[in-house]
Steps between C-alpha positions, in 0.01 A plus 500: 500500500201384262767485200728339654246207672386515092852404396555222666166357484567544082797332551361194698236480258757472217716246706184242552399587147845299342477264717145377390344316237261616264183420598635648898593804345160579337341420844809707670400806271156488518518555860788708520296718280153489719738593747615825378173587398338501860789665651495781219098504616591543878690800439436798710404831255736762493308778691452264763167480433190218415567570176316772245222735696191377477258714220246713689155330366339801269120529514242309323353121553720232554570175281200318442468173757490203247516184652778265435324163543249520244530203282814346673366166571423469114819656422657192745281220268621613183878494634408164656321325169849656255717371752340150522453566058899558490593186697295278311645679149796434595512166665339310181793653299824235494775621650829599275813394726 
């Protein structure tokens, strides 16, 4: 049943494909292709299962607790001051059309 639903969505896929333009196509692709990537995601594992077992945690102390939000304000400023930096470098340069 999955094959054949498969086939024929390949084969509408291929039918709106030479009917397109270009720059529809690349769009057409690009989501035909996110597409088949979630729904190869969503698939159900074999056994029937969540998936692999989960490991059984051996002894000894767990991963240190190191904060993620240490220095991410300056980290934003930095981003913020090449961003602005970029724009300007690139906005004094004439254009080539």
């Amino acid at each position: 049943m999955f094959f054949l639903f498969f086939n024929l969505l390949i084969r509408f896929f291929l039918y709106i494909y030479m009917i397109m333009t270009k720059p529809k196509k690349k769009i057409l692709t690009t989501m035909f292709l996110m597409f088949m990537g979630i729904v190869g995601n969503a698939q159900v594992s074999v056994g029937g299962g969540d998936g692999p077992p989960h490991p059984v945690p051996q002894g000894g102390p767990g991963p240190p607790g190191l904060p993620i939000d240490n220095g991410l304000i300056v980290l934003f400023f930095a981003a913020l001051i090449y961003g602005i930096y970029i724009i300007v470098k690139y906005s004094k340069k004439p254009s080539q059309v």
